[in-house]
C-alpha beads as a LAMMPS data file, in Angstrom:
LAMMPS data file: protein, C-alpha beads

77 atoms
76 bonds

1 atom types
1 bond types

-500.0 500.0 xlo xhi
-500.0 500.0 ylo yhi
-500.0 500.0 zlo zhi

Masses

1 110.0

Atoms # bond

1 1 1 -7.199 -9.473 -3.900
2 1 1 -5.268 -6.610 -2.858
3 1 1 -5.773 -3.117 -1.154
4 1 1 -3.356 -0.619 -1.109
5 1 1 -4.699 2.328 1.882
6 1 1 -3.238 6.019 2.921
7 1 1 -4.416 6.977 6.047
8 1 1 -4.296 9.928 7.914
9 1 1 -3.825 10.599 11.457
10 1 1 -7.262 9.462 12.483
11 1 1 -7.158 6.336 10.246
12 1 1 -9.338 7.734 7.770
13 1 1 -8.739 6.647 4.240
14 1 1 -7.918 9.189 2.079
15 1 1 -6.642 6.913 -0.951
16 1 1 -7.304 3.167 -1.146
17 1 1 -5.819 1.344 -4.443
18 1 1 -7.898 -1.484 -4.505
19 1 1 -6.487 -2.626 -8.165
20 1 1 -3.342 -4.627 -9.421
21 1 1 -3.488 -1.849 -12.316
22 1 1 -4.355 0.971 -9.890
23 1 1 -0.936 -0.081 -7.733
24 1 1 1.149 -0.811 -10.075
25 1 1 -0.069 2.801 -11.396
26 1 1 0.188 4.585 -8.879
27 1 1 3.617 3.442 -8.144
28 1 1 4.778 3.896 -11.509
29 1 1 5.887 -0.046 -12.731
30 1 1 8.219 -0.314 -9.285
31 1 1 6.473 -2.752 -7.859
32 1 1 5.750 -6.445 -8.540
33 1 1 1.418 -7.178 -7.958
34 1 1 1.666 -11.208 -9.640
35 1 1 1.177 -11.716 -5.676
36 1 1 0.698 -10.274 -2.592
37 1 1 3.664 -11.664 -0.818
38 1 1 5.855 -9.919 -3.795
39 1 1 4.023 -6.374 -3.626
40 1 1 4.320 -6.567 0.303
41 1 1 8.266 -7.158 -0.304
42 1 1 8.255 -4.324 -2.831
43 1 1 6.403 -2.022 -0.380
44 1 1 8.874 -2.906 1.874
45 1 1 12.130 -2.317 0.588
46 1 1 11.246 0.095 -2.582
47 1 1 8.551 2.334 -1.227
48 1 1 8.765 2.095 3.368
49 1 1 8.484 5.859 2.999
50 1 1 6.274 7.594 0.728
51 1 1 5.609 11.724 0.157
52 1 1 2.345 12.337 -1.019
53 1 1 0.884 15.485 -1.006
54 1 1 3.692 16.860 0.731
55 1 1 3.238 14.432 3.562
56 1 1 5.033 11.741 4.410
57 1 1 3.673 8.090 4.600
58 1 1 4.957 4.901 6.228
59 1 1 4.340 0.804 5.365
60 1 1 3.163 0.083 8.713
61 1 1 0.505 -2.858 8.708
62 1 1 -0.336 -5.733 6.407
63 1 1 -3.107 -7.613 7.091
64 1 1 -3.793 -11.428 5.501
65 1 1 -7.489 -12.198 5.777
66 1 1 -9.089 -15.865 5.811
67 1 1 -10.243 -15.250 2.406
68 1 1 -6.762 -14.075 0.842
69 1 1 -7.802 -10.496 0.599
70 1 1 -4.184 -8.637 1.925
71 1 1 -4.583 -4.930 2.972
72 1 1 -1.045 -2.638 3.673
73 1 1 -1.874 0.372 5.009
74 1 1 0.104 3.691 4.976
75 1 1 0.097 6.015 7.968
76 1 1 0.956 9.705 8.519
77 1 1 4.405 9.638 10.615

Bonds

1 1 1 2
2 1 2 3
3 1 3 4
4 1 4 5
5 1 5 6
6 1 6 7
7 1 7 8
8 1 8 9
9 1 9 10
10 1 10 11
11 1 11 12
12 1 12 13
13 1 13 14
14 1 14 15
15 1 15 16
16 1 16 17
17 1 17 18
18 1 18 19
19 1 19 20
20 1 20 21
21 1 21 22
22 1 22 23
23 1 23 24
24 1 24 25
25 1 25 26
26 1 26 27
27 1 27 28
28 1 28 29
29 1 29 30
30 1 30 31
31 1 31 32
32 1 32 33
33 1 33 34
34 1 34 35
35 1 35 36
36 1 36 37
37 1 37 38
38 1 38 39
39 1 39 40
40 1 40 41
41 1 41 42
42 1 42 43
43 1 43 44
44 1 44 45
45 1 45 46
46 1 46 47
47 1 47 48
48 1 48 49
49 1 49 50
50 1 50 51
51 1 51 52
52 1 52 53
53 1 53 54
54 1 54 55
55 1 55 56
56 1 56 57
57 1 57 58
58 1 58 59
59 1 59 60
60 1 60 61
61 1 61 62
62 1 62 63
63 1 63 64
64 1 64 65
65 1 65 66
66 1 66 67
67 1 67 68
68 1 68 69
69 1 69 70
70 1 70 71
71 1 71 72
72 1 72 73
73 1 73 74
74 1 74 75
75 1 75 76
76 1 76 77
């Protein structure tokens, strides 16, 4: 399982992809979801900065749970 957040400068969600489809969506085929340790390598190198809405989003936290659930998070700079 894998969940994909924007955040804003609170830490509010404002988008959460919480979907393999939804990701790989969203960012358009670039990215590689047949496991978490390849979309976290994707984010990475292929999408560390990311403009949405006009704003400008960074990879900043992945999270690996006990139960395999893996959360990156994208924060306002």
């Amino acid at each position: 399982m894998i969940e994909v957040n924007f955040l804003d400068a609170r830490g509010t969600k404002i988008l959460s992809l919480n979907t393999k489809e939804d990701i790989e969506n969203f960012f358009e085929n670039t990215v590689n979801c047949s496991s978490a340790q390849a979309l976290v390598l994707d984010l990475m190198s292929k999408h560390y900065k990311y403009t949405l809405n006009g704003s400008e989003f960074y990879c900043h936290q992945t999270n690996i749970n006990i139960t395999g659930k893996t959360t990156i998070n994208y924060s306002l700079v």
